[in-house]
C-alpha positions in Angstrom: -36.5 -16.4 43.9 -34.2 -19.3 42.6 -30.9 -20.2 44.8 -28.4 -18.6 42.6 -24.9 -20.3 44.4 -22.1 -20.0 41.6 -19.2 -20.9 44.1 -21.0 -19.4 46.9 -21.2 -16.1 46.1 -24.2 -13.8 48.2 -26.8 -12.3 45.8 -27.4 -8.8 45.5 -30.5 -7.8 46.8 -31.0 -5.7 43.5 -30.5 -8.9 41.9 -31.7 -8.2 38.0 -32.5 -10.9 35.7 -32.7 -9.8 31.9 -34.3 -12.0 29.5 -32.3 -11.7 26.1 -34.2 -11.2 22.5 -33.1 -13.4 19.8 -30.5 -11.9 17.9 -31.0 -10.6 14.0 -28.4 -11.2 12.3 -29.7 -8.6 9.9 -31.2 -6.4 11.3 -29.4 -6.5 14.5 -25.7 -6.1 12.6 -23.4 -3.6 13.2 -20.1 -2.6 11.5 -17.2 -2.4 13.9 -16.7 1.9 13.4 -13.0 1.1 12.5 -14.7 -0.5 9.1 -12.2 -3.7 10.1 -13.5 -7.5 9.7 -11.9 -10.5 9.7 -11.9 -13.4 7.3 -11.5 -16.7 8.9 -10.3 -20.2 7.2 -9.2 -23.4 7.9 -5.9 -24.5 6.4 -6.0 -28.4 6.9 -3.3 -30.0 5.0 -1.5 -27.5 7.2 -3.4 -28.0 10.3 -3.4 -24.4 11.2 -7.0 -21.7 11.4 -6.3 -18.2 9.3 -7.7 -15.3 10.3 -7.1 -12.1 7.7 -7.8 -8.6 8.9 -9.2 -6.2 6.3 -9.3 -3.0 6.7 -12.9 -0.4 5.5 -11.5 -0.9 1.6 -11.6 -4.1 2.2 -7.5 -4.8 2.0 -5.8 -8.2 3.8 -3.8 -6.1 5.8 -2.5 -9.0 8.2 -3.1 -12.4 8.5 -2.6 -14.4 11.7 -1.9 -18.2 11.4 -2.9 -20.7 14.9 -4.6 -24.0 15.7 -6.3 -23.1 18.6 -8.7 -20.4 19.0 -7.6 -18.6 22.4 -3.8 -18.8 20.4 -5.4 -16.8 17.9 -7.5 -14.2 19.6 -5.2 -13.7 22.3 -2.3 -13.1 19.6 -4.5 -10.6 17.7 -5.7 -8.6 21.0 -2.2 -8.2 21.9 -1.3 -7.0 18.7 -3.9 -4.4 18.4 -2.5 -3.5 22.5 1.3 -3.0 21.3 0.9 -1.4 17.7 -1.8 0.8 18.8 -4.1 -0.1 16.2 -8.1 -0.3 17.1 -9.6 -3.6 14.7 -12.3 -4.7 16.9 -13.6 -1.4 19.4 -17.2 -3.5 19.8 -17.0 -6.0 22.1 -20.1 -7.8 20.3 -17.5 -7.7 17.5 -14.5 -9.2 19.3 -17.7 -11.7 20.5 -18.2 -12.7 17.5 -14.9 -13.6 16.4 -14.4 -15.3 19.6 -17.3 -18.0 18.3 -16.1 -18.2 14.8 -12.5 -19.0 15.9 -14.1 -21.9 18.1 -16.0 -23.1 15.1 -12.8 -22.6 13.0 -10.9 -25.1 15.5 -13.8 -27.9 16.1 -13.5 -28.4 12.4 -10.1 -28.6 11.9 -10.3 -31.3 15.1 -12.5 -33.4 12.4 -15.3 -32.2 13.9 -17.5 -30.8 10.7 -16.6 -28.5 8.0 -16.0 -24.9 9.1 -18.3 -22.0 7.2 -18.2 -18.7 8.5 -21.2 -16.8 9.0 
């Protein structure tokens, strides 16, 4: 067994190591059950990432405006926590936007153009 020490922490002795499957990004997909998404952009004459919320028809119903990407999530997971609202129940969903916002802010560092997948 490999010497696991992540700052020294003791192993479990039901230590269980899962080897992950590629991901399908078709056939794997699945709609957050609220029927929200997001729509992300990078606004850089105004040096600022956009992410618009739409709702299941598919209606901008708010758009939140950042440069960085924790500014961003953060602000839209606290939002969801004080107006009771429910945009992103699977956390493969709130995953996901996670890696897109990241994306979102290397490019508007100059680092590549940003495309959303």
């Amino acid at each position: 067994m490999k010497d696991y020490v992540w700052h020294k922490q003791t192993v479990s002795p039901d230590l269980e190591i899962i080897d992950c499957s590629a991901y399908d990004p078709l056939k794997d997909f699945r709609r957050d059950p609220t029927g929200a998404y997001v729509l992300i952009r990078c606004e850089g004459a105004q040096g600022v990432i956009e992410v618009a919320v739409c709702d299941k028809n598919h209606v901008i119903t708010h758009v939140f405006r950042g440069r960085k990407a924790q500014d961003l999530y953060f602000s839209l997971f606290e939002y969801e926590k004080e107006h009771g609202t429910a945009w992103f129940d699977r956390k493969d969903h709130a995953a996901y936007l996670g890696k897109e916002l990241k994306k979102a802010e290397l490019a508007l560092e100059g680092k590549g153009d940003y495309v959303q997948e």
